[in-house]
N, C-alpha and C positions, 0 to 999 in steps of 0.2 A: 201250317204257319199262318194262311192265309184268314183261317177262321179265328185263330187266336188274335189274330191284327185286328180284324172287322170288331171281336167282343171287347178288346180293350179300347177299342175307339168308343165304342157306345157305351161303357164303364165311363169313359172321358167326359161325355158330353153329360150323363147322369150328375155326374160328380161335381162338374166345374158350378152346373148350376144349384145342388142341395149346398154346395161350401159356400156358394156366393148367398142363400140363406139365411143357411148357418151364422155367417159371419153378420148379418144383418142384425138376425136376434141379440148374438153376443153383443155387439153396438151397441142398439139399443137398449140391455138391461144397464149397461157400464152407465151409456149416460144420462140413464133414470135416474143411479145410485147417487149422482151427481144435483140430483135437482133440478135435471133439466124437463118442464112438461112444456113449453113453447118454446118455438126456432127460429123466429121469425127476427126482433130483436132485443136485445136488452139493456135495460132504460134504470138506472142506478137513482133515484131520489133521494135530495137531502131536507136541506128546512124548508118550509114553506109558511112563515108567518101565524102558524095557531088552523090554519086553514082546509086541514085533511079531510073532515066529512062533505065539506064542498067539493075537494078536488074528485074524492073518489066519486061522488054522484055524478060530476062532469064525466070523468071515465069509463063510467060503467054507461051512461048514456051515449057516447063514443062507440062504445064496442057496443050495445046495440045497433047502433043506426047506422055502423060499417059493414055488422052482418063480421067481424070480428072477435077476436077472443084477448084477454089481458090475467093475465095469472101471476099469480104472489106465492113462491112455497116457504112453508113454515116447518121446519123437518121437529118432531117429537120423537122421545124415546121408542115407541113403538110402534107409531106410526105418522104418515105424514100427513100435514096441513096446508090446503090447497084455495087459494081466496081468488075467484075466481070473476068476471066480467064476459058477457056476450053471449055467443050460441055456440054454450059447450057440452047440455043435456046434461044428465043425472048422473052415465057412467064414463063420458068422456075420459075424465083424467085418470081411470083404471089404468092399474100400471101390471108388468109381470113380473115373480121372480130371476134377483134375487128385491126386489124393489117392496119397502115398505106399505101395508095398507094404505091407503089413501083415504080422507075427510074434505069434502068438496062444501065452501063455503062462500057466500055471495061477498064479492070487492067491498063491500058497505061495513062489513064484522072484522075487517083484519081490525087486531087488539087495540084500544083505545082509537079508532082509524084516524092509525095513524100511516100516512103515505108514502110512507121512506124506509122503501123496500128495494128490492131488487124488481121491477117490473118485467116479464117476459110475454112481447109481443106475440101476434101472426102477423100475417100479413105483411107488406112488402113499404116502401117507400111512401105511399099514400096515409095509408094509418099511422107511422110512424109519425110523419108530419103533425100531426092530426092530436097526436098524443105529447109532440114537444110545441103546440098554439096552447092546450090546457096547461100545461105547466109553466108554461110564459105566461099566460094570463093571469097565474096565482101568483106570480113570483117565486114559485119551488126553485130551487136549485137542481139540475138532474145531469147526468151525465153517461153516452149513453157504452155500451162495454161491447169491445170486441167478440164473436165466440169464437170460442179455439177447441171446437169438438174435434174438427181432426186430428187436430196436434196434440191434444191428449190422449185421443183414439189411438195413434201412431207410436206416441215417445213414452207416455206412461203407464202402458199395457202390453202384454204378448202379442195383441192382434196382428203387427207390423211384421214379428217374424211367421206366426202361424200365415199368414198372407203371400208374404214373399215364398215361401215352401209350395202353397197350392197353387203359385204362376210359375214355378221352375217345373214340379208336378206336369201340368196342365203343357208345357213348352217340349216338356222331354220325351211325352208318349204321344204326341202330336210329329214330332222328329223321328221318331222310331219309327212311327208308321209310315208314314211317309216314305222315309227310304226303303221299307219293307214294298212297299207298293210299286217303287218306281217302273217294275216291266207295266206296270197297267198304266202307269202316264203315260210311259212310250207308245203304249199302244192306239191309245185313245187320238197324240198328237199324228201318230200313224193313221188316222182316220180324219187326220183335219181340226179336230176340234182345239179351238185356242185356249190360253189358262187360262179364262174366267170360266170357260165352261167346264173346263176340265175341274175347276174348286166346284163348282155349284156340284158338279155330279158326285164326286167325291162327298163333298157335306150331306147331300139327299142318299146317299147309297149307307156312308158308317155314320153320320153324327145326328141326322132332321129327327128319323123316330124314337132316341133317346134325347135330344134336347127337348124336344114338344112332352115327353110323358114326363118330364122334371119339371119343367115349366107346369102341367097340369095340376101335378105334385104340389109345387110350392102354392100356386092358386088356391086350391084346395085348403092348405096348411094356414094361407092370410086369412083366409075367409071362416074359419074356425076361430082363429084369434081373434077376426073382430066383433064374432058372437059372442065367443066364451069371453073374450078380456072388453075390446073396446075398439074402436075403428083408428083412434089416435094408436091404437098401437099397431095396427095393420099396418097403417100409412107411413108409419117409421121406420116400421122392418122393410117395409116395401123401398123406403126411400134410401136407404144403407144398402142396399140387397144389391136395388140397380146399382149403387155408383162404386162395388164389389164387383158384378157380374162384367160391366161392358171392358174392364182391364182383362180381364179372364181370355173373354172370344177377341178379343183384339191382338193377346198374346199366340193363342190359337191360330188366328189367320195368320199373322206376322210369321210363326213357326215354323206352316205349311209351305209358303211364299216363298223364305228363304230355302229350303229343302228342293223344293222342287226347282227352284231358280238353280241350286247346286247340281242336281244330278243333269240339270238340262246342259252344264259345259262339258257333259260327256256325248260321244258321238251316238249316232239315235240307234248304230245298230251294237255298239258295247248296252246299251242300258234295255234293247231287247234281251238281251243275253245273261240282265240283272247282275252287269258289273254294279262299281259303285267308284264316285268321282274319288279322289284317292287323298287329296289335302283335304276337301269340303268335309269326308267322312271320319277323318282324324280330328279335325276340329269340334266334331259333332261328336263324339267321342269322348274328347274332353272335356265338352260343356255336360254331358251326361254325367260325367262322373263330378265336375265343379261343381254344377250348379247346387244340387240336392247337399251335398260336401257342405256348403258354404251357408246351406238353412239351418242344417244340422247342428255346427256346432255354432251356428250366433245362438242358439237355441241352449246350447251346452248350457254353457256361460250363466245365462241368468236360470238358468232352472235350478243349479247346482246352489246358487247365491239364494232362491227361494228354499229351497230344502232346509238351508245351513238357517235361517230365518224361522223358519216352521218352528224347527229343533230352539230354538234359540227363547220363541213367544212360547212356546210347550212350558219351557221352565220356569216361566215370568205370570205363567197365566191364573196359579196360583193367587198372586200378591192383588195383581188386580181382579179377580172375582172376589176377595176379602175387602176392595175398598168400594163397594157399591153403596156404598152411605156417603162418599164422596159426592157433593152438587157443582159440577162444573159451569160459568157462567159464558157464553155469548153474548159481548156487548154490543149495542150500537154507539156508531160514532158517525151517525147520519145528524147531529145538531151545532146550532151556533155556539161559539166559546163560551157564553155567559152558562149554555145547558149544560153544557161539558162542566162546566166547572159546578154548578147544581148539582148536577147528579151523583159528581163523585163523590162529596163531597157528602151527602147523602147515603152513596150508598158508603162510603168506609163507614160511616158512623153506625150502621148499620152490623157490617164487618167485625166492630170494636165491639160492641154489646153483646154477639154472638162470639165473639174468640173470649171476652169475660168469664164464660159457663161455658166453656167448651166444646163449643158449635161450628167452630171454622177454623180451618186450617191454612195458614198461611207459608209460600214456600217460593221462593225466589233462584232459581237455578243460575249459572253462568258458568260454560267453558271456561278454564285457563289453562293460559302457555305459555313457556318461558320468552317465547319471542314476541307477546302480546302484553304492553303496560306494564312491564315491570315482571312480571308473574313469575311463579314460583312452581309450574306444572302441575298443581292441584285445582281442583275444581273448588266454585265457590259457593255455596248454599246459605239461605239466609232462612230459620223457621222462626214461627211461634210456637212458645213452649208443645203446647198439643201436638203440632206437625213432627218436632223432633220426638216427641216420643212416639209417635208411630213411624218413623224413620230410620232411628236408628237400630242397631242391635249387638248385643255380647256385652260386655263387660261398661262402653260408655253408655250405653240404657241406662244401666239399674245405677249409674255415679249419678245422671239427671235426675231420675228418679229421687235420690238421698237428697241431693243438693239443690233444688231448681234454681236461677238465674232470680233474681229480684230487676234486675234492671239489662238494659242488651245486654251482652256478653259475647266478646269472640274466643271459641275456640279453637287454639290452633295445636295440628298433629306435632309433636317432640320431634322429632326431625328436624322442623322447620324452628325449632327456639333457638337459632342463633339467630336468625335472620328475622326476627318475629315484627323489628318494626317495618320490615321494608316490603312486608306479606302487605297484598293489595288487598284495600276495604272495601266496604258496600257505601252505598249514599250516606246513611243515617251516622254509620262511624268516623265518614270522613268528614262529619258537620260536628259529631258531639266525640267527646270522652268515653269509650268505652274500655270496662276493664276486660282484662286478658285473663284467657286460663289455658296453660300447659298440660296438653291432655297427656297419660303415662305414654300412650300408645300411637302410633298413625298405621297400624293395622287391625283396623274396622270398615265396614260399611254401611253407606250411607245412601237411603233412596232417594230418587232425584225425578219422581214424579214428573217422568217425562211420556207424553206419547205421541205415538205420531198416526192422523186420522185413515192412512196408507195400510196400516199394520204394521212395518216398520220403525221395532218402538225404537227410538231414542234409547240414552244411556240409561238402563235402568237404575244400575246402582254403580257406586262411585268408592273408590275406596281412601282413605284419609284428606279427606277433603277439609277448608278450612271453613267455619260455620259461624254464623252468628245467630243469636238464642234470643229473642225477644218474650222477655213475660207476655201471658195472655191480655193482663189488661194493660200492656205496653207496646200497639203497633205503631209500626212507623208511620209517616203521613198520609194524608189523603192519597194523592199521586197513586205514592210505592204500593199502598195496598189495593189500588184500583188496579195499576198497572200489573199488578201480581197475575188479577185475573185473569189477564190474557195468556198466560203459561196455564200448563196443565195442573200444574198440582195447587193449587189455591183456589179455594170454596168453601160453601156449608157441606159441614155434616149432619147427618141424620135426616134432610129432606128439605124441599124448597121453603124458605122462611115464607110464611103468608104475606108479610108484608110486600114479597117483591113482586104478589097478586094485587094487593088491597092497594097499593099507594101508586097512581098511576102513572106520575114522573118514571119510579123506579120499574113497575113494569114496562115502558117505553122504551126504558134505555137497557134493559136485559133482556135479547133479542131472544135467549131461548137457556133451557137448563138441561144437562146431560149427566146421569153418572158416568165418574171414571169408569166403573167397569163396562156400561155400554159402549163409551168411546173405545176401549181396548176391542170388546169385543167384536164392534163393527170393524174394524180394521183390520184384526186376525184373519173376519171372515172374507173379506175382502185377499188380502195374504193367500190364505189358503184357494180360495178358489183361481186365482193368478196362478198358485205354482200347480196347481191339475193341470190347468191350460198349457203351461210350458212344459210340465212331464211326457203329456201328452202327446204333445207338436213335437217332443224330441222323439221318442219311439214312434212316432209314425213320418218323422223325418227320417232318422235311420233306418226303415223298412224300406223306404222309398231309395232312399241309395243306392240301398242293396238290391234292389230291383232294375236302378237304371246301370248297376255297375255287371249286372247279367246281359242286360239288353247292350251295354258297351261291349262286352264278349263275344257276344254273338255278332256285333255289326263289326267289327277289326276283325274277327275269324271271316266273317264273309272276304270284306275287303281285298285279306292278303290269304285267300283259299289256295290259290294254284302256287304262289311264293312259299306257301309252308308244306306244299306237294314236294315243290322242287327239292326244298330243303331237308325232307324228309327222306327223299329217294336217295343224296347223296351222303348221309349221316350229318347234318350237320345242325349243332344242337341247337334243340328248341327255343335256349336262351336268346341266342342270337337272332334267332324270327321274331322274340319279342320285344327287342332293345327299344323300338318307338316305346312300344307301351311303357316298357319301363322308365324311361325320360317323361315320359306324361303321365305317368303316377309318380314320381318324382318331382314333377314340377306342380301336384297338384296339393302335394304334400307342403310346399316350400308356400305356396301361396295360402294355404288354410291357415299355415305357423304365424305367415307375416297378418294375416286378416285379426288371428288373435290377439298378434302384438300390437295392431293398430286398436282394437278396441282397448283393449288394457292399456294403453296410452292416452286414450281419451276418459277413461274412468280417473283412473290417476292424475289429470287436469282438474277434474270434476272435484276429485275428493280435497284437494287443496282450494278449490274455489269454497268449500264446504257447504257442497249441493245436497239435496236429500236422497239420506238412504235408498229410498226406494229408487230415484233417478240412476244412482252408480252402479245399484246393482245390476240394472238393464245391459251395463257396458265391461261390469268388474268381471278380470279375468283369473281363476286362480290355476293355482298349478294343476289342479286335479282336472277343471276345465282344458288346460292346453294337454295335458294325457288325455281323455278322451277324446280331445277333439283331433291330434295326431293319430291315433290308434283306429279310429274312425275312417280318415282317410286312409289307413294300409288297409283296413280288412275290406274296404271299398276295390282298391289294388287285387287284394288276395284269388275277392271273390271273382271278379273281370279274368283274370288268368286263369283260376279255376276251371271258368264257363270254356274258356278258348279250349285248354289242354282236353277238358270232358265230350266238346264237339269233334277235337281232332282224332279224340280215340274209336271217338263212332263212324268217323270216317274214315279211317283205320281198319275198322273190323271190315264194314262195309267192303 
């Protein structure tokens, strides 16, 4: 017993540090994927008077003479673009998978330099300053942006529960041994030695020579990464690793402390004799079987909502690899009013010339509800002729097709033709006279050129929704069709028009251009690799239960060894020797049900605030969720009784 205590300790100490790693890397690819290559601060620029090739030569002469760094990203379809300032060498901003190539280029070339970017500092308080006296002195406008890597790190990835599992992990086989150990505390206290030495000895005897060859380990592991990748990524994994690792050993010590603080309110010659304290051990007990219980299924929960998701983008993923001739636009709205209204104004015209010849797709999506403006619980969609006829399908196709619209036109699904004038409009209808068409049908559907950059797409398709039909050489105003851009489904087709290269207002104000199907696909990818992570974290959650609901077995068998003697001698069934246990997998049961209910009450807050998909499903509880995550907790149960009944038959035979 004693040697399997010592290797699981050292297993312990191996482990706490490759996951605190682990977890370091996984951080830092997430908030690569993010764009983040500086941490220091972030410095949001607006106008600045016509004045950017100045500002930026001020800057870059800045980040020289601070011995500093200043970074611009520019993310490309294939790869990324990195405008760079200071002493950052050739391969600095190498990044790792899953994270895009990277193009490293001088602060002087971002596009027309122009300076109204996202800035991401190093350095601390001093350069910061240093960087808002430049842009005071141009009169830039700047503003500078909280980070919220944790809180992304936390609430919009698996990390938080794969985390909390490796500190209950790390808490419960720290607990186990411990009370395994307690005749050799006693002993040691029997020689005088106080608990701090009795932890030192205890850490140098099971945990120094597997923490030190982890430690060696991960060394080794940075020091490769910052050959093969770049030292910036060293120093990130390094910098995530530690602020993983010291919750780890802090949980570790905390564990030890408490355990041995419990067995010490037993008297010094019961705990020679490897009794064991009798509430402290029940409680340990329980937290054995909770804790890992409680990683498990938060884990359920969203793994189950990622699967259904997978399945979901599986069937969608078709439509978007078919629209990769879709150009999705990234605006800037870093300028004064008068440029805002230049440019759009600009680029519609632009817009109108290409939807003429059939080059741009124009598509206006909006939710409706009967509790919101009137609404009639159909969705509203707004195309230009081209968009609806890649849109729609069956039978209203080939009717657009015979008939096309000459001027807007709303069609509303037969259903709603009693109510047809009280059906809510778009901007353009509720300013002009548009005619009506009574479609035969309101069982069609209709895509709704949504996506969301998460993976989790938005509504793909929509079924009798009410529409309106703009001819090509008939879009609506500046505004509407600049504003269009900002949704997913509104762009050129066939490839980026040259002009939003050649004319440099309009390349200025179009921060970057994506096909639809890149964006789906980054996001998929993104998707997919999240739900490994939580597949993952849940079977190695559930293994881990089921390990500490063994080791709960065996510490309640010890516990009450002679009570189920007694009990045994005078027939008296086994049931009844287990009734504690049974009330504490009963109660562990009731608290898993209610954890589930409380999440699924916070999801269902969430879905009515109409948070994003990806956010609720972190929390959404479905019934197949609360089945295994009950079922979970009994076979945790199961197994705990199992261990007890298989120990007492061996001591039985014995």
């Amino acid at each position: 017993m004693k040697e399997g205590v010592s290797l699981s300790q050292r297993i312990l100490a191996a482990f706490c540090v490759l996951s605190a790693l682990f977890l370091g890397y996984w951080a830092f690819a997430m908030t690569q994927s993010e764009g983040i290559f500086e941490t220091g601060s972030f410095i949001n620029v607006g106008s600045n008077d016509g004045q950017g090739s100045e500002i930026l030569a001020a800057l870059d002469e800045a980040a020289q003479s601070k011995g500093e760094r200043i970074a611009v990203e520019l993310e490309q379809p294939d790869h990324t673009d990195v405008y760079a300032a200071g002493d950052f060498g050739s391969s600095w901003y190498d990044t790792i998978a899953p994270g895009s190539p990277v193009r490293v280029h001088d602060l002087s070339e971002l596009p027309d330099e122009d300076p109204r970017q996202l800035l991401q500092l190093s350095g601390g308080e001093d350069f910061k300053n240093t960087v808002y006296g430049i842009l005071d002195a141009y009169s830039a406008q700047h503003q500078e942006l909280e980070s919220l890597e944790w809180s992304f790190l936390f609430t919009d990835t698996a990390l938080a529960g794969i985390y909390f599992l490796i500190l209950a992990t790390c808490f419960a086989v720290v607990v186990a041994g411990a009370i395994a150990r307690t005749r050799d505390y006693a002993v040691w206290q029997l020689m005088g030695l106080s608990p701090s030495v009795i932890f030192a000895r205890e850490f140098r005897r099971s945990y120094a020579s597997a923490f030190l060859s982890a430690l060696a380990i991960g060394a080794v592991a940075l020091v490769l990464c910052a050959i093969l990748v770049s030292p910036r990524v060293m120093l990130g994994i390094m910098r995530y690793s530690a602020v993983f690792l010291f919750p780890l050993l802090a949980v570790m010590v905390v564990a030890f402390l408490l355990t041995t603080w419990a067995c010490k309110k037993l008297a010094l010659r019961d705990r020679l004799k490897g009794k064991l304290p009798q509430r402290s051990t029940v409680a340990i007990v329980v937290l054995l079987k909770l804790v890992p219980c409680i990683a498990a299924v938060g884990l359920i929960a969203p793994a189950l909502n990622h699967l259904h998701e997978v399945e979901v983008q599986n069937g969608v993923g078709n439509f978007w690899k078919q629209a990769d001739d879709l150009q999705i636009l990234e605006l800037s709205g870093a300028r004064d009013s008068d440029g805002i209204v230049d440019s759009t104004h600009k680029l519609a015209e632009l817009a109108r010339a290409k939807s003429a010849v059939g080059q741009f797709q124009y598509v206006q999506f909006s939710e409706d509800s009967p509790a919101e403006f009137g609404g009639v619980g159909r969705d509203m969609l707004s195309f230009n002729y081209t968009a609806a006829m890649r849109s729609v399908e069956g039978p209203l196709r080939e009717e657009l097709q015979n008939s096309p619209p000459h001027e807007p036109t709303r069609y509303i699904p037969r259903g709603l033709e009693g109510i047809a004038d009280s059906v809510p409009k778009d901007f353009y209808c509720s300013e002009h006279e548009c005619p009506v068409e009574i479609l035969d049908s309101d069982d069609f559907d209709v895509a709704t050129w949504q996506i969301d950059e998460t993976g989790w797409g938005e509504q793909i398709k929509t079924a009798g929704p009410v529409m309106t039909i703009f001819p090509d050489d008939q879009l609506p105003s500046d505004r509407t069709i600049v504003a269009g851009m900002t949704q997913n489904g509104t762009g050129f087709l066939g490839g980026v028009p040259p002009e939003l290269r050649d004319d440099p207002d309009l390349s200025n104000f179009v921060l970057k251009t994506n096909s639809a199907a890149h964006l789906w696909a980054k996001g998929n990818a993104s998707l997919r690799a999240d739900t490994v992570a939580l597949v993952l974290g849940v079977i190695a959650a559930a293994l881990i239960a089921l390990t500490m609901a063994v080791i709960a077995g065996f510490l309640y068998r010890k516990l009450f060894a002679q009570r189920l003697r007694v009990y045994r001698f005078m027939g008296i069934p086994m049931t009844r020797a287990y009734r504690y246990l049974w009330l504490a997998d009963a109660a562990i049961c009731c608290v898993t049900i209610a954890y589930l209910w409380f999440k699924g009450g916070q999801a269902r807050e969430l879905e009515r605030m109409n948070s994003m998909p990806a956010v609720v499903a972190q929390l959404k509880v479905t019934p197949e969720a609360m089945a295994y995550g009950v079922g979970l907790s009994i076979l945790v149960a199961v197994v705990s009784v199992m261990t007890m009944v298989h120990i007492s038959y061996r001591a039985g035979k014995r």
